[in-house]
Every structure is written in C-alpha cells, then in structure tokens.
PDB file with one MODEL, atoms N, CA, C and O in Angstrom:
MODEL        1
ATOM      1  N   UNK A   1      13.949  20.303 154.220  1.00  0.00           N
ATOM      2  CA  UNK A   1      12.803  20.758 153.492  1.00  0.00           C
ATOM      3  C   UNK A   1      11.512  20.365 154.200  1.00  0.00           C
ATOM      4  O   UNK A   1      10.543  21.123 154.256  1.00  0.00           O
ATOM      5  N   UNK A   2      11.543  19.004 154.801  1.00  0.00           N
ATOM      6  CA  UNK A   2      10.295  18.541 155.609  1.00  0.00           C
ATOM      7  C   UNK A   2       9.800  19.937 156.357  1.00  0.00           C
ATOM      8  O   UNK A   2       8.844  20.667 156.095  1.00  0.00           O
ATOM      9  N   UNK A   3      10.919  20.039 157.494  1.00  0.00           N
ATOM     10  CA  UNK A   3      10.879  21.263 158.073  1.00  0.00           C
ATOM     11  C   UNK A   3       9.888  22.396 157.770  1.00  0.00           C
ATOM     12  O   UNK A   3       8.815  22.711 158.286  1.00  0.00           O
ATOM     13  N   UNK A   4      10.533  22.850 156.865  1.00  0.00           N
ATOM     14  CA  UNK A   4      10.024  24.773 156.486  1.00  0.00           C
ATOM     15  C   UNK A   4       8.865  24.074 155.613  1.00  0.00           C
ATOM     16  O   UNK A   4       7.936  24.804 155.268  1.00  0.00           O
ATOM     17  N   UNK A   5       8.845  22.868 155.269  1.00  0.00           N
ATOM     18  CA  UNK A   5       7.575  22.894 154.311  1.00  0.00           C
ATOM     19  C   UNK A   5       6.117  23.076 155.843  1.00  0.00           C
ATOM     20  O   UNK A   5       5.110  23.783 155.821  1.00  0.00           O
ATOM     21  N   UNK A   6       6.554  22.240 156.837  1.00  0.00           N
ATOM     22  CA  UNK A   6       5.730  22.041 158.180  1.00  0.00           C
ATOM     23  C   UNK A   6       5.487  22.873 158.844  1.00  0.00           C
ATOM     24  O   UNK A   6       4.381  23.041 159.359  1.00  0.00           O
ATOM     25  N   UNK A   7       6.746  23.803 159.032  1.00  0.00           N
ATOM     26  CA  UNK A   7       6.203  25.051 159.786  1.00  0.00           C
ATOM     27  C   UNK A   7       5.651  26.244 158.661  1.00  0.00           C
ATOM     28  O   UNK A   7       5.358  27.346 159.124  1.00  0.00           O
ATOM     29  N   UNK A   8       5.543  26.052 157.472  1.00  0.00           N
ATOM     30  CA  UNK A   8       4.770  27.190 156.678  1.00  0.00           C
ATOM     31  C   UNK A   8       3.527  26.915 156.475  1.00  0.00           C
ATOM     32  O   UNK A   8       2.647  27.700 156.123  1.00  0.00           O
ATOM     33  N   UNK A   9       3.440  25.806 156.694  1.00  0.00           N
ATOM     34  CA  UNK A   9       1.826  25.024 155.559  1.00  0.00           C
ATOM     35  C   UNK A   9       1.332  24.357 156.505  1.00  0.00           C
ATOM     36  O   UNK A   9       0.291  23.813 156.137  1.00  0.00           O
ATOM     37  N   UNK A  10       1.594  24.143 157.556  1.00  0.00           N
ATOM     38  CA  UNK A  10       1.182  23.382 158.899  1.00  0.00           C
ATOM     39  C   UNK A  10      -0.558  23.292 158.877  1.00  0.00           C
ATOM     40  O   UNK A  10      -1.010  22.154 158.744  1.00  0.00           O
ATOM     41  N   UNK A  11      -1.399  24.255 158.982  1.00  0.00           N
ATOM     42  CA  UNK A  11      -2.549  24.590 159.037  1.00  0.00           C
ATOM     43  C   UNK A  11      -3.355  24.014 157.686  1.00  0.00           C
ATOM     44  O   UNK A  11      -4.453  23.464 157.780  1.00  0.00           O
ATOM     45  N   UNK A  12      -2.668  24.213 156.439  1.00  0.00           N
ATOM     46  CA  UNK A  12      -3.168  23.681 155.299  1.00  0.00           C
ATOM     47  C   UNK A  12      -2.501  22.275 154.848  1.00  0.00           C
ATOM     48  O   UNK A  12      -2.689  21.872 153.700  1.00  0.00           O
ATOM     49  N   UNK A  13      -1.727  21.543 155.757  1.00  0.00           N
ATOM     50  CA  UNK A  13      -1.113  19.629 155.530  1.00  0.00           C
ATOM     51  C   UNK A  13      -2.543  19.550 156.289  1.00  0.00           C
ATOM     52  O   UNK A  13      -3.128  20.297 157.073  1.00  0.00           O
ATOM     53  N   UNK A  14      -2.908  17.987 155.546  1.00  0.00           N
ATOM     54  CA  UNK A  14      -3.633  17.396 156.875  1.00  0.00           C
ATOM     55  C   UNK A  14      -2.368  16.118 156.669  1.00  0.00           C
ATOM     56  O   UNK A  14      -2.108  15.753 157.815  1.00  0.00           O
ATOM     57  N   UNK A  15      -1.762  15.559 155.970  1.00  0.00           N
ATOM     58  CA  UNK A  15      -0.167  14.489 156.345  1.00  0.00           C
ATOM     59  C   UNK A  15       0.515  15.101 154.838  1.00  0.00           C
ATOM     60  O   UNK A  15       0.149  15.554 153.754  1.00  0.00           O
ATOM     61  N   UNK A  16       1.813  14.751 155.634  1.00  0.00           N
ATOM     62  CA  UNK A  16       2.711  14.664 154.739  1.00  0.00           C
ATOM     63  C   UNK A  16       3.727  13.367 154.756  1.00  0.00           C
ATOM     64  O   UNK A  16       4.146  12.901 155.816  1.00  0.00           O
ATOM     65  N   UNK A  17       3.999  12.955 153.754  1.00  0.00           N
ATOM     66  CA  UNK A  17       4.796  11.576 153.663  1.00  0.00           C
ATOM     67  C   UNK A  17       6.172  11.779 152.656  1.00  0.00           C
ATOM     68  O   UNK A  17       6.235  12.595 151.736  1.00  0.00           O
ATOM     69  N   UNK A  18       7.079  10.984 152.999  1.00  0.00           N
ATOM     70  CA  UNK A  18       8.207  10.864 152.427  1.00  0.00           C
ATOM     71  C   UNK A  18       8.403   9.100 152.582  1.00  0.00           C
ATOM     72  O   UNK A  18       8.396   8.236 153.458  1.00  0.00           O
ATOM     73  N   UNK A  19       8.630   9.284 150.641  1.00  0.00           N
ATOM     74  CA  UNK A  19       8.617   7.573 150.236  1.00  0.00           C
ATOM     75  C   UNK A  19       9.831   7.140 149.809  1.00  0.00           C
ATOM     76  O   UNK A  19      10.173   7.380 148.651  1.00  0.00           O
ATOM     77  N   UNK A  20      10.421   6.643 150.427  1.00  0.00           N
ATOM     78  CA  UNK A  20      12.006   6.475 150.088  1.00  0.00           C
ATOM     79  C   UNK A  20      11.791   5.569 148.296  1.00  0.00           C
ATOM     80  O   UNK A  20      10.891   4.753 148.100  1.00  0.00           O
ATOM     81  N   UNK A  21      12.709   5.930 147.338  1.00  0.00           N
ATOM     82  CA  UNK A  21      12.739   4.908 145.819  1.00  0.00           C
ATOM     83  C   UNK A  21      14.330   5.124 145.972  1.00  0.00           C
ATOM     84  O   UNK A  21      15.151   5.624 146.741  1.00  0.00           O
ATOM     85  N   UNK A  22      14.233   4.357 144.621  1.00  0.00           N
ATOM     86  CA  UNK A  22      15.857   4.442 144.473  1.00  0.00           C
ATOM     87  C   UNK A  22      15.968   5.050 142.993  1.00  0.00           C
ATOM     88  O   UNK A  22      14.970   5.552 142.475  1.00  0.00           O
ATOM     89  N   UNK A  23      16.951   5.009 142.455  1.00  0.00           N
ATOM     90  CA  UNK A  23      17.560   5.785 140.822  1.00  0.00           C
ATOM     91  C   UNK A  23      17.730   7.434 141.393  1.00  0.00           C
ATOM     92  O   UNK A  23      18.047   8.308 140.586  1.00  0.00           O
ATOM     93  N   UNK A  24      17.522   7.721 142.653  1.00  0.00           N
ATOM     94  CA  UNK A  24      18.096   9.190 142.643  1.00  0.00           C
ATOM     95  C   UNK A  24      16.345   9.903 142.366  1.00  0.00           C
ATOM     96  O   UNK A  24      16.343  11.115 142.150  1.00  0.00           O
ATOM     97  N   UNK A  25      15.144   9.296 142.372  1.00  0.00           N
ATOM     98  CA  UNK A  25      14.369  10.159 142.180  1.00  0.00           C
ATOM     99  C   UNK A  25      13.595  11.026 143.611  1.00  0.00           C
ATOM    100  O   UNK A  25      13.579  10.889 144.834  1.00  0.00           O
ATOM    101  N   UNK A  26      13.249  11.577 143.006  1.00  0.00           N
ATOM    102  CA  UNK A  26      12.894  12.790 144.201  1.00  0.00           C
ATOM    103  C   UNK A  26      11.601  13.500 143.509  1.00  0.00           C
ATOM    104  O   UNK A  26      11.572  13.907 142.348  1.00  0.00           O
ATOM    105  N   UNK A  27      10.593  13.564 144.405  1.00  0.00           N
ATOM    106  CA  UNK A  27       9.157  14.172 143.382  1.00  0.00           C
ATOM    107  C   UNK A  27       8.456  14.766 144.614  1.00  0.00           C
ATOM    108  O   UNK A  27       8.642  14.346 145.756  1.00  0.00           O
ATOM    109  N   UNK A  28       7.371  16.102 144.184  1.00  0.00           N
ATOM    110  CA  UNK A  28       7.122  16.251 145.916  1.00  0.00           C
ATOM    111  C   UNK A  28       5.771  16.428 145.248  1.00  0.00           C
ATOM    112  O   UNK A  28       5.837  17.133 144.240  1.00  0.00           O
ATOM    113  N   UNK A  29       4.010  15.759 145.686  1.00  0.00           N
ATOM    114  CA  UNK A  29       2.960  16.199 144.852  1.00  0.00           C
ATOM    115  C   UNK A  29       2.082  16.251 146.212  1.00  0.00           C
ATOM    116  O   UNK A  29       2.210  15.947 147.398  1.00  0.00           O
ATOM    117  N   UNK A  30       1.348  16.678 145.553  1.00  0.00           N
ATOM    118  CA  UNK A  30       0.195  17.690 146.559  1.00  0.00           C
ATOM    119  C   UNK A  30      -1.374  17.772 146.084  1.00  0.00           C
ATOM    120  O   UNK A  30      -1.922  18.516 145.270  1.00  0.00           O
ATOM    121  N   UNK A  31      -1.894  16.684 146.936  1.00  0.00           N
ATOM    122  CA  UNK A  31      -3.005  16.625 146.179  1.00  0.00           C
ATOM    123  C   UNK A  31      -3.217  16.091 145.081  1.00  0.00           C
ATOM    124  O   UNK A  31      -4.154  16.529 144.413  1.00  0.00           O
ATOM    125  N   UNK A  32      -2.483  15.087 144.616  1.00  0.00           N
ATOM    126  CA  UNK A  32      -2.233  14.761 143.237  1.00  0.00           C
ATOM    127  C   UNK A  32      -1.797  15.734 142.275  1.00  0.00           C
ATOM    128  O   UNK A  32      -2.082  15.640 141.081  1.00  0.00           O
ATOM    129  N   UNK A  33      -1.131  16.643 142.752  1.00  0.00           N
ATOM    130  CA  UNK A  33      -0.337  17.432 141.675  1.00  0.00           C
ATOM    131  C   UNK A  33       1.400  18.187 141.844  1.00  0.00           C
ATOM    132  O   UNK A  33       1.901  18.970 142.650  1.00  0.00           O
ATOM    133  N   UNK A  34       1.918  17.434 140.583  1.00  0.00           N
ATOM    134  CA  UNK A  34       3.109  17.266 140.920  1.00  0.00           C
ATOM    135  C   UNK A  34       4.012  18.639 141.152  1.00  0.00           C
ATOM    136  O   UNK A  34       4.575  19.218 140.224  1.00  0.00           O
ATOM    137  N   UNK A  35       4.064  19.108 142.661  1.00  0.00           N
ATOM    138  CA  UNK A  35       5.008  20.225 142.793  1.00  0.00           C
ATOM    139  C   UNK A  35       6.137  20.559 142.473  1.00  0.00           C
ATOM    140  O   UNK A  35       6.386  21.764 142.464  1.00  0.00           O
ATOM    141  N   UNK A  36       7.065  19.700 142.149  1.00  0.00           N
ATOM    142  CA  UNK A  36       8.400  19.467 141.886  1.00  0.00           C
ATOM    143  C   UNK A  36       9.133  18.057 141.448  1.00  0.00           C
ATOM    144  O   UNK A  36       9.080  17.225 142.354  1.00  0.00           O
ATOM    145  N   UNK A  37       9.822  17.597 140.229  1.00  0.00           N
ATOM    146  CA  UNK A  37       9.705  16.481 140.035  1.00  0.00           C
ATOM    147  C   UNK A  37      11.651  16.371 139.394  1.00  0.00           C
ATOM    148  O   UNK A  37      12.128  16.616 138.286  1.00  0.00           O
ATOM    149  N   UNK A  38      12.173  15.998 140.429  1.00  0.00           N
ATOM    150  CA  UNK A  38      14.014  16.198 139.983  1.00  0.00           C
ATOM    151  C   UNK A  38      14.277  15.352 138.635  1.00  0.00           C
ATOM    152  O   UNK A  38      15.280  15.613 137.972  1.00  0.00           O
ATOM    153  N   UNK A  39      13.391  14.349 138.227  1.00  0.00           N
ATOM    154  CA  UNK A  39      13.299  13.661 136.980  1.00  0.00           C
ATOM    155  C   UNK A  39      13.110  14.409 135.684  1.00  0.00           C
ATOM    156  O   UNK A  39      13.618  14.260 134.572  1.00  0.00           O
ATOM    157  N   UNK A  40      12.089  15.389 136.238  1.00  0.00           N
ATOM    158  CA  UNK A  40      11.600  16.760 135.070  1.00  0.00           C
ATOM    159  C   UNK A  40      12.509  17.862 134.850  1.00  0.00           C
ATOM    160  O   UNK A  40      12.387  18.446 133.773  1.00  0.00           O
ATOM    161  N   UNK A  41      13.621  18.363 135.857  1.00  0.00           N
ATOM    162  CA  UNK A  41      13.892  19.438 135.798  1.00  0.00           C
ATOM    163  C   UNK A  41      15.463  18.874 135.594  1.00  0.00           C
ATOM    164  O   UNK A  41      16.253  19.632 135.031  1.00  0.00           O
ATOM    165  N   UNK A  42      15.853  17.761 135.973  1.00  0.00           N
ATOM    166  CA  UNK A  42      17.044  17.332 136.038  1.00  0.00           C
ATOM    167  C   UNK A  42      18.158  17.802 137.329  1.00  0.00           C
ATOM    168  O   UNK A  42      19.351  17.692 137.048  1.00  0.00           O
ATOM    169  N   UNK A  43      17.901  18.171 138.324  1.00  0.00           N
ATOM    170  CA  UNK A  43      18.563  18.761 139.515  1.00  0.00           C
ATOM    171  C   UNK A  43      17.691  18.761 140.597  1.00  0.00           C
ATOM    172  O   UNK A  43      16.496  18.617 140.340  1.00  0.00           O
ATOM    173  N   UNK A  44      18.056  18.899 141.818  1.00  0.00           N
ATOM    174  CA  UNK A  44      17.631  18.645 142.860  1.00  0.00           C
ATOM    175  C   UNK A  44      16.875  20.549 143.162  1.00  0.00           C
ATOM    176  O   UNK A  44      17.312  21.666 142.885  1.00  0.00           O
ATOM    177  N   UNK A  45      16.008  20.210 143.624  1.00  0.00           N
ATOM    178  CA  UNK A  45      15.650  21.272 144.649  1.00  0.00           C
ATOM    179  C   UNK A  45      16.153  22.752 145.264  1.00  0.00           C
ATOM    180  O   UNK A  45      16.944  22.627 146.199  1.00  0.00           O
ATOM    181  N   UNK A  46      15.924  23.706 145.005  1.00  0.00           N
ATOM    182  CA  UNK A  46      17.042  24.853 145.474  1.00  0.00           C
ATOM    183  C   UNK A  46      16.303  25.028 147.023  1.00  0.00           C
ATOM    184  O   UNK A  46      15.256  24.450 147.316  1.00  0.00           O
ATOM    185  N   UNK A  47      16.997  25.867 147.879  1.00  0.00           N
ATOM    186  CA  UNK A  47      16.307  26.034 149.110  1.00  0.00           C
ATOM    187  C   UNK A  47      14.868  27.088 148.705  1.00  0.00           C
ATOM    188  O   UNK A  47      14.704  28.030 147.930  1.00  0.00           O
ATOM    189  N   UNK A  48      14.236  26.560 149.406  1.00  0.00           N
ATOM    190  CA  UNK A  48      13.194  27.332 148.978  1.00  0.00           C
ATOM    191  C   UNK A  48      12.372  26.960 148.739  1.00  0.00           C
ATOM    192  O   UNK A  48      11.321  26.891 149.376  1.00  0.00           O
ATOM    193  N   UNK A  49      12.808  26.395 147.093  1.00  0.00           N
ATOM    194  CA  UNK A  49      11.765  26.434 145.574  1.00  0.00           C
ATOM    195  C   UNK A  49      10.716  25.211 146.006  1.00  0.00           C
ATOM    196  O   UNK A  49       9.628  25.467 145.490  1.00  0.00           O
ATOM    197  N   UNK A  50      10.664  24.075 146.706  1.00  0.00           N
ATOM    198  CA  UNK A  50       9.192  23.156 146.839  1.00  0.00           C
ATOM    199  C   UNK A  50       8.163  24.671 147.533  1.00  0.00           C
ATOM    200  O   UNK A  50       7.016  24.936 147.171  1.00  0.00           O
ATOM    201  N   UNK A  51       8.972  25.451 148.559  1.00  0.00           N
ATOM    202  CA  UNK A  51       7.948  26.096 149.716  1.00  0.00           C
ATOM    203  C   UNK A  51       6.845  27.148 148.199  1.00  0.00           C
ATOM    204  O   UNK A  51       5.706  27.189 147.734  1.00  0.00           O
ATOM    205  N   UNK A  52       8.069  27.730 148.040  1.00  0.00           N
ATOM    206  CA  UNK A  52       7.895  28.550 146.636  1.00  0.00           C
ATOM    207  C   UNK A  52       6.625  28.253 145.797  1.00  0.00           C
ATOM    208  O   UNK A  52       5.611  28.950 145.775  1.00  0.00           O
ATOM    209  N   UNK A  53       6.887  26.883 144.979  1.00  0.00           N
ATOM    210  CA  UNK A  53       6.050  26.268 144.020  1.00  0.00           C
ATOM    211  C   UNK A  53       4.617  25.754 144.477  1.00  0.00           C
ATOM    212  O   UNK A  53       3.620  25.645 143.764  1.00  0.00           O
ATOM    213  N   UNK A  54       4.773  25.397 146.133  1.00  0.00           N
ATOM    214  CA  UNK A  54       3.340  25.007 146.759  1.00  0.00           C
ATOM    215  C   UNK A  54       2.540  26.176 146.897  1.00  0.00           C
ATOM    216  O   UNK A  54       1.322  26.069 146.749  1.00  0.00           O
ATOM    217  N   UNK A  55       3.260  27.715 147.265  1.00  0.00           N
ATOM    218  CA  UNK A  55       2.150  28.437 147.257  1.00  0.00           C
ATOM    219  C   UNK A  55       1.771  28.491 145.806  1.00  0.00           C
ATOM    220  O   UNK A  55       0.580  28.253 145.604  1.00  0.00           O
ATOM    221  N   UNK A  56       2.479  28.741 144.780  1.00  0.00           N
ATOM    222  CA  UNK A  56       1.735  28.842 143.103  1.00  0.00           C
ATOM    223  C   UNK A  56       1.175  28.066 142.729  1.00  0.00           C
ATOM    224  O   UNK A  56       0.253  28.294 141.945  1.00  0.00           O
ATOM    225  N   UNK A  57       1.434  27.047 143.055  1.00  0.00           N
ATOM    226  CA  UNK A  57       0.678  25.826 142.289  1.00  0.00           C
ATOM    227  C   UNK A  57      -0.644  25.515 143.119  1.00  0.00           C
ATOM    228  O   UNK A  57      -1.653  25.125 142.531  1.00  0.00           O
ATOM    229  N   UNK A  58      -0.628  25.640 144.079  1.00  0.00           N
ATOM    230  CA  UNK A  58      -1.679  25.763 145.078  1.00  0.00           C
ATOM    231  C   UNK A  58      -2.469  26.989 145.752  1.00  0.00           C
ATOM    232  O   UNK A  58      -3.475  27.300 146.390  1.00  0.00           O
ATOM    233  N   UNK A  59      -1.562  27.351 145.289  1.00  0.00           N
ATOM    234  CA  UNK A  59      -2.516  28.659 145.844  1.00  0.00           C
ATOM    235  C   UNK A  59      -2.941  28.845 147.189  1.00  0.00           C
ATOM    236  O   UNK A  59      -3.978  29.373 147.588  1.00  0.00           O
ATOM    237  N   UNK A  60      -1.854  28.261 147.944  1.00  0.00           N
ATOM    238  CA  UNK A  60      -1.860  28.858 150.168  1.00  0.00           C
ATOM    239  C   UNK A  60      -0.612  29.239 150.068  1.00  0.00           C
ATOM    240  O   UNK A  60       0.403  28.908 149.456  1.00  0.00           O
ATOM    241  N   UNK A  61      -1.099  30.352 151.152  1.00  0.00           N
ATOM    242  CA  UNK A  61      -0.119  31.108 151.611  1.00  0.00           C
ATOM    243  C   UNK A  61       0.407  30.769 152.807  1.00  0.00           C
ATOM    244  O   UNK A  61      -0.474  30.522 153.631  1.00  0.00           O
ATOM    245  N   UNK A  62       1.636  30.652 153.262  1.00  0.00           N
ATOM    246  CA  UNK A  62       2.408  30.244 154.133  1.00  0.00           C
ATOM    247  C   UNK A  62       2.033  31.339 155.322  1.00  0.00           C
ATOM    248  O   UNK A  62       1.610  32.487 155.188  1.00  0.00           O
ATOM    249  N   UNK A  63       2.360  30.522 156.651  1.00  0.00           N
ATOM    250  CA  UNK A  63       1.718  30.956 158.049  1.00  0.00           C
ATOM    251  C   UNK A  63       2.983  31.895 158.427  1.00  0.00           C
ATOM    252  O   UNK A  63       4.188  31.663 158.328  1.00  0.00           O
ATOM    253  N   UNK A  64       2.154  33.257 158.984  1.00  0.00           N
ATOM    254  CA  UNK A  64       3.392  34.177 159.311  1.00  0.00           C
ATOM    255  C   UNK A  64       4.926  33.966 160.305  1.00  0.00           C
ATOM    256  O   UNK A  64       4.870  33.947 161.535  1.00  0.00           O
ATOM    257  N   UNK A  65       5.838  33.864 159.771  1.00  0.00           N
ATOM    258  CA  UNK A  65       7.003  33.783 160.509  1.00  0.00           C
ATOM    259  C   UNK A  65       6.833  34.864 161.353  1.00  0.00           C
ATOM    260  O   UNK A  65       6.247  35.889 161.003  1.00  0.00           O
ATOM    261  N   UNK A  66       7.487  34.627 162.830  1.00  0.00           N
ATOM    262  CA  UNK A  66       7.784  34.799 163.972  1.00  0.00           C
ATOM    263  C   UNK A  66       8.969  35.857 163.929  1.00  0.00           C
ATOM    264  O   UNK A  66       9.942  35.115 164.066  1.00  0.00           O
ATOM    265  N   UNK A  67       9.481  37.186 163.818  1.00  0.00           N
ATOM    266  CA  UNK A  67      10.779  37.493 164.254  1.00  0.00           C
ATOM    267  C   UNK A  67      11.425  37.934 165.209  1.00  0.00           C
ATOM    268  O   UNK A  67      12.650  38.032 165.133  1.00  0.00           O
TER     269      UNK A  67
ENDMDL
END
C-alpha cells in the first residue's frame, strides 16, 4: 500500500510515515484526518480502498499512470 499510495500522490505527500502499535491496529490519517481506521470498520484494508478514500476525503487526484 506504501507503494501505490507513493507513486499516485507523490506530488501532493510532502512525508509519509508508518508507526508500528500493537493490538492489530492499523489507521492511515492525512492531515489530521482519519482516512481509514481497521478499529472503525473492523477489517483490514481492500486493495485499493486507502488510494480510493484519499482522493474523497481529500480531494487530489492521483498522478497519471504510465501504460
């Protein structure tokens, strides 16, 4: 997820961090606002859905893929 979150949003990160906890939680926020929170929804992440939820909740659009 680091990944595709880096190569979509690259231009609009100025850092991104990953904070290791323990109990299994997993939360991804942006700007102080929580994009995805596995505590809230009860399940992990589908492929996709953080890239997904950062453009809605934020409102940027991901940098054109290459084909």
């Amino acid at each position: 997820m680091t990944g595709e979150l880096l190569s979509l949003f690259t231009p609009s990160l100025r850092t991104l961090k990953l904070i290791p906890s323990s109990g299994g939680r997993f939360e991804v926020l942006a700007n102080d606002v929580v994009i995805f929170s596995k505590k809230a929804v009860g399940r992990h992440a589908e492929p996709g859905e953080v890239a997904r939820l950062m453009q809605e909740k934020l409102g940027i659009r991901p940098m054109p893929t290459e084909e």
